[in-house]
N, C-alpha and C positions, 0 to 999 in steps of 0.2 A: 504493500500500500504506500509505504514514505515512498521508494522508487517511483511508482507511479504523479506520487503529490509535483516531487520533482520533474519529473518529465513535462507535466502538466504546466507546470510555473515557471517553464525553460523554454516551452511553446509561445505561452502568453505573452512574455518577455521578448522572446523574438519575431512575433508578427507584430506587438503593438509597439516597435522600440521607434521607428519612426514615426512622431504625432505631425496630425495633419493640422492646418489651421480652423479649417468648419469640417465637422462628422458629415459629408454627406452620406445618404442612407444606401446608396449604391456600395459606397467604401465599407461602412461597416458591415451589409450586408456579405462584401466577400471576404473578410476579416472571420464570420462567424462559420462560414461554409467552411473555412479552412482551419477553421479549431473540430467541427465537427464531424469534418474528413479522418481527422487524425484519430480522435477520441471515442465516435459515436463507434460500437459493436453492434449496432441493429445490420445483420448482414442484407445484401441486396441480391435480387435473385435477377437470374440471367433470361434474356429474351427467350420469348417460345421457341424461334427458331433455333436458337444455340441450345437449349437443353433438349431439342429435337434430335440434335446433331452429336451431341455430348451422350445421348441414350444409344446413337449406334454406334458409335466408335467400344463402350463400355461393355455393348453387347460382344459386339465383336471379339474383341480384346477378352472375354469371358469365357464364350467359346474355344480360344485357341490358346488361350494362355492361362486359364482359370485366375487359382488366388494369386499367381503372380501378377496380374493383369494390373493392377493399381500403382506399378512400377515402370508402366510407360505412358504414363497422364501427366498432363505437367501437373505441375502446382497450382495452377489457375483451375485446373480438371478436377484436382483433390478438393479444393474445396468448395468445388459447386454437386459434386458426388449428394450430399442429402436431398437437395431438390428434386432427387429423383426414387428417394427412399418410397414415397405416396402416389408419384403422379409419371407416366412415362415409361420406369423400367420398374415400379413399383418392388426395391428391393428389401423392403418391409417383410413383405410375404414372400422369400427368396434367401432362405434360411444360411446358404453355404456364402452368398455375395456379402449376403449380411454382415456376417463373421468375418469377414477379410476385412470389409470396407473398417468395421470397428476397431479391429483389432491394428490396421496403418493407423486409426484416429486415437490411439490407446492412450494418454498425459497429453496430448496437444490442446491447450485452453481455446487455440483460437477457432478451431474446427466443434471441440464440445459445442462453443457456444453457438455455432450454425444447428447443431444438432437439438438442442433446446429450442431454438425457436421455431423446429420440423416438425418436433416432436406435439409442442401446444395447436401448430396451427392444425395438425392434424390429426388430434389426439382421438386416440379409439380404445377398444380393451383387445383388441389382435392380441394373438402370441408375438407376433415381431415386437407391436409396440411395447408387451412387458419385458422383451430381451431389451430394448430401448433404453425404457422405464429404467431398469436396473442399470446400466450401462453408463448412461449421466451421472446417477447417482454414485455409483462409485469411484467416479472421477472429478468429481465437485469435493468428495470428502478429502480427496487427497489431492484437489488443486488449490494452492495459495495466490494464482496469476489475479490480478485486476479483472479481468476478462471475468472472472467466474463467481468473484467475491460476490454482487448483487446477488445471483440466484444463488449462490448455497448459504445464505441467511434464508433462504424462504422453501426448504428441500419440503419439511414438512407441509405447505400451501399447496405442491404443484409437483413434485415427484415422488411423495410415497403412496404407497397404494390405496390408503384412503383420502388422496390430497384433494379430490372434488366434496367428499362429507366433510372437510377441515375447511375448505375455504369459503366455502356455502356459508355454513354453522357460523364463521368467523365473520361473514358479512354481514347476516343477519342480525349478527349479537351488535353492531355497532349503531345504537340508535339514533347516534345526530350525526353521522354521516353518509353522504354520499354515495351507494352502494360503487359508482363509476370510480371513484376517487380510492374507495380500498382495492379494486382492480390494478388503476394505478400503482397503488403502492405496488404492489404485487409485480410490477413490471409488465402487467399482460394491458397494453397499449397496445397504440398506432397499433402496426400491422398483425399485434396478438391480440386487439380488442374484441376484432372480430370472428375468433379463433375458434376449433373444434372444442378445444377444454374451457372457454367461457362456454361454449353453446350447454354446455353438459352441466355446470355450474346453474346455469338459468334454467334447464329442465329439472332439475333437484330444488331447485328454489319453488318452482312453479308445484311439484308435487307435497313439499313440505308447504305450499301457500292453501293447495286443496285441503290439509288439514288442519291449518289454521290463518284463517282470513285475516288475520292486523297483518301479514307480512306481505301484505297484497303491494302497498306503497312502494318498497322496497324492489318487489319482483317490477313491477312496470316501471321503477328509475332503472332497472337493470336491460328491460326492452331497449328503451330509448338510445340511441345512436349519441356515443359522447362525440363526435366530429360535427353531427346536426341530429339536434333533436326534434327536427319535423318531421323525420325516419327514423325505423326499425330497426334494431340490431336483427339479420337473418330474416326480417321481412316476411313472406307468407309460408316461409317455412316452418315457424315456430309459433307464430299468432292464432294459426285454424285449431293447436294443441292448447292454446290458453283459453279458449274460449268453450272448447270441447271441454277440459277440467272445469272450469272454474264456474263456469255462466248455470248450470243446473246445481252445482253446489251453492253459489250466493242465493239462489232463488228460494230455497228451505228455509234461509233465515233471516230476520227482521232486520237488514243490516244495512241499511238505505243508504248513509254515505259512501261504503265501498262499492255499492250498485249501482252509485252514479260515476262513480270514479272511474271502474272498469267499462260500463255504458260507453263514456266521452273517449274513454282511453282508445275501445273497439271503433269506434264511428270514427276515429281520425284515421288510427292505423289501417284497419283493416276492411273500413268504408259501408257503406250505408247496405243493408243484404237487398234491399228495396231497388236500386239502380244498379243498372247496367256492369259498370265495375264492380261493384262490390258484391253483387250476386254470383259474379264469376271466381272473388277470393276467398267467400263464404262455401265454396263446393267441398271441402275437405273437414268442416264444422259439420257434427253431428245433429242428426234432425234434433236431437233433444233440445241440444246447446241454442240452435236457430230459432226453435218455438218459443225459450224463455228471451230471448233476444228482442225477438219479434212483441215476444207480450211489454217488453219493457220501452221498447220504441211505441206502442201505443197509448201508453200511457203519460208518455213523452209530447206525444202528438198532441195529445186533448191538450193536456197544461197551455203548451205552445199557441194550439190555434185558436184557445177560449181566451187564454191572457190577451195575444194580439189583438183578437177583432173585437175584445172587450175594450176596446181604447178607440176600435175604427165604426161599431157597430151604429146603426141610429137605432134599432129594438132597445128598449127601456130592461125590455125583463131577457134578456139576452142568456142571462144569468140560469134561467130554468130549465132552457138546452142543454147545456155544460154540466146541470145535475143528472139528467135525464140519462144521458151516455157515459156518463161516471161510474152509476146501477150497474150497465153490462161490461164493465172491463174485465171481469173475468172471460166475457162469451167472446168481443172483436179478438180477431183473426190479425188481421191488417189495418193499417189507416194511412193514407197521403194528405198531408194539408194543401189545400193550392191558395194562392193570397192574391189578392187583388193589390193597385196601384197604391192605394196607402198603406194595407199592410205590410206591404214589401218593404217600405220606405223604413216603416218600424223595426223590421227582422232583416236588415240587410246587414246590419252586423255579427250576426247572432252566428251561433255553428249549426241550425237545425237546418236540414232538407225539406224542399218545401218548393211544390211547382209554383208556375205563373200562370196567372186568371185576365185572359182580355175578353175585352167587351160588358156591357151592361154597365151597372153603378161605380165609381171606383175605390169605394165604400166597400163592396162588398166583395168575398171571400166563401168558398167552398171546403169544405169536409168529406172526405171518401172512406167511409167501414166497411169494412167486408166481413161476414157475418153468419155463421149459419148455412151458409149457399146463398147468400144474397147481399147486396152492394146497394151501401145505404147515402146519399148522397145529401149531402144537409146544406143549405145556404143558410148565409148570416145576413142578417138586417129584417127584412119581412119574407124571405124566400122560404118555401115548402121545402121541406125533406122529400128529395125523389128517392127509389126502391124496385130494384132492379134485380132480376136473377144473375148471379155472377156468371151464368155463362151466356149471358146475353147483353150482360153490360159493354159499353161501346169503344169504352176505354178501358187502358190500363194505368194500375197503379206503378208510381214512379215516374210518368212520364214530364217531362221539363212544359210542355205547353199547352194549355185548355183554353176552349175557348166557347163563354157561354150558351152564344146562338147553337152549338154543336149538344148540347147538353139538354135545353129548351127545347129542340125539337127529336128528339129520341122520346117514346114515350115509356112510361112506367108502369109495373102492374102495382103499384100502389103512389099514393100522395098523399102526404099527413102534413095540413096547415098548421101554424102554430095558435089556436084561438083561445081565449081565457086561461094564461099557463098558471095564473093565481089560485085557480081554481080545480087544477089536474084534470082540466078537461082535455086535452089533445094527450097529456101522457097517458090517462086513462085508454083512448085511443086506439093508441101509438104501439101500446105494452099488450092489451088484448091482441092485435094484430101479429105481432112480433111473436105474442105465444102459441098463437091459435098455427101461423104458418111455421117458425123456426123452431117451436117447443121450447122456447128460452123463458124466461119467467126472471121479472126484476122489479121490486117496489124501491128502492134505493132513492127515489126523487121525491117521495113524501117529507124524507128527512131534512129539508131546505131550513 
């Protein structure tokens, strides 16, 4: 390590010993590139084509010269050799290559440490990768180089056999930090953040979250892309599994902040199941996961579309709709909000999904249930609820544009005005109607 301190402070000294008069940011920028050429061990991995080319020569050389084969690579060849441990000549699973390449890389610090970061990015439980596994570790305990000092402080985190239960465990225990940030410490960065042994870290988090919901926080700072977090770490590969766990387990228990939290978390990431994309990322979420998904995006809905047009509405009792359809939230299936020209203006900041309403009032805004086998279609201000069989309905739900006259002139097998709501006369109605055709049954709107 003082060698090291030394070298470091004999570098610094000689790149900074001539001062310039103004820092321009060009100057220091190539001042740092050249501290970090010298110093950084993040190794750099070699064009597709050269480790295309570097896998035949290896083969070759393999064939005809076995374990001696590693004795006509250069040095430049020696230590791009890992990059091909996983991907190309996959010498992971290639038990006898294995052995040769290891045993030339036996006390060399600066090759382990290529071999470290082959090993994270592409961690698996293979037999190779446990010959691996062992292989580092025994050369970490008996390496002193700078090169290796970082990881063998952290052998227990990321190289013993329990290092995914220890790191997991150790993340979760830290409760004002940053799950990204003890990653960090860890060294699994830049190009190991997004690595096979974080993925596995975040699948063991996600199954200890299914058993206990406070670490849900935690697991979705661990989703989140520390480079940008408006992306996924692994993206649809590991999201359609959180939502498969997690979304039928939150639904059993009364646990409303986490069920918004994970709600807003899926509708960013993983996108709305209702359109077009996100119907297509949702294909790999299980029907269960989807229906509690689906129940909680309508319940979403009502809030959304009653609050809004409760500010845009000119109906006085606006209010006795929004109880009325509160009653069946266990029965809706589906629901699309579509907003008219002021509601928009109101929701144009907001995160919900939500079509566009032209023509007619610009006041007024529409409601889509689907229900029973049937698509119940509610206007706001003095508009009738139209009621349609879903598979005669004209439109679909999710789609971005409606347009009244298209809606007005479809007709209905039923029409329920809204007249004396003070009095439950149209719920009365409304609710006979609903039971006598859907068999649903709801008095929930007395309770106003």
């Amino acid at each position: 390590m003082k060698e090291f301190l030394k070298e470091l402070l004999f570098e610094i000294k000689r790149i900074t010993s001539h001062p310039f008069t103004y820092p321009l940011p060009s100057k220091l920028i190539d001042q740092t590139k050249q501290i970090e050429k010298i110093f950084n061990i993040t190794p750099h991995t070699l064009s597709h084509d050269d480790l295309e080319q570097l896998a035949s020569k290896v083969e070759f050389l393999w064939r005809t010269k076995k374990h001696k084969f590693i004795e006509k690579l250069s040095v430049r060849e020696k230590r791009n050799l890992p990059w091909l441990f996983y991907d190309y000549l996959k010498i992971i699973d290639r038990f006898d290559m294995l052995k040769s390449v290891l045993n030339f890389y036996q006390g060399k610090s600066s090759y382990v440490v290529r071999l470290i970061y082959v090993y994270l990015l592409n961690y698996d439980t293979s037999n190779g990768n446990e010959i691996l596994r062992q292989f580092i570790i025994d050369n970490l305990k008996e390496n002193t180089s700078y090169y290796c000092i970082r990881w063998k402080k952290k052998i227990n985190f990321l190289f013993t056999k329990s290092a995914i239960l220890n790191t997991t465990k150790w993340i979760l225990s830290q409760k004002n930090k940053d799950p990204n940030v003890c990653l960090e410490e860890l060294g699994l960065s830049g190009l190991l953040s997004d690595s096979a042994f974080v993925k596995e870290i975040i699948m063991l988090c996600l199954r200890i979250t299914q058993k206990d919901i406070s670490f849900l926080p935690k697991l979705l700072e661990l989703l989140k892309s520390p480079n940008d977090p408006s992306k996924c770490r692994f993206g649809d590969g590991i999201l359609p599994e959180v939502a498969t766990y997690l979304l039928p387990e939150l639904e059993q228990q009364e646990l409303f902040k986490a069920k918004e939290m994970l709600c807003v978390f899926l509708k960013k990431y993983l996108g709305d199941p209702r359109l077009p994309g996100g119907a297509t990322r949702w294909r790999k979420v299980s029907k269960e996961a989807i229906k509690v998904f689906m129940k909680w995006l309508v319940k979403q809905d009502i809030e959304f579309f009653f609050d809004i047009v409760d500010r845009t509405s000119e109906d006085p009792k606006w209010h006795y709709r929004r109880k009325f359809w509160e009653g069946y939230l266990p029965h809706i299936e589906q629901t699309w909000v579509v907003l008219g020209p002021k509601a928009r203006d109101l929701a144009k900041n907001s995160e919900y999904s939500y079509g566009y309403l032209k023509g007619g009032n610009s006041g007024q805004s529409v409601f889509l249930i689907k229900m029973g086998g049937y698509v119940f279609v509610e206007f706001s201000n003095s508009g009738a609820c139209r009621v349609f069989k879903e598979t005669d309905f004209p439109f679909k739900f999710g789609e971005r544009l409606y347009r009244t006259s298209d809606i007005y002139s479809s007709v209905p097998i039923h029409k329920q005005n809204h007249i004396f709501p003070e009095k439950y006369s149209w719920q009365n109605k409304f609710s006979r109607w609903i039971w006598m055709n859907l068999n649903i049954y709801s008095n929930n709107y007395y309770l106003f």
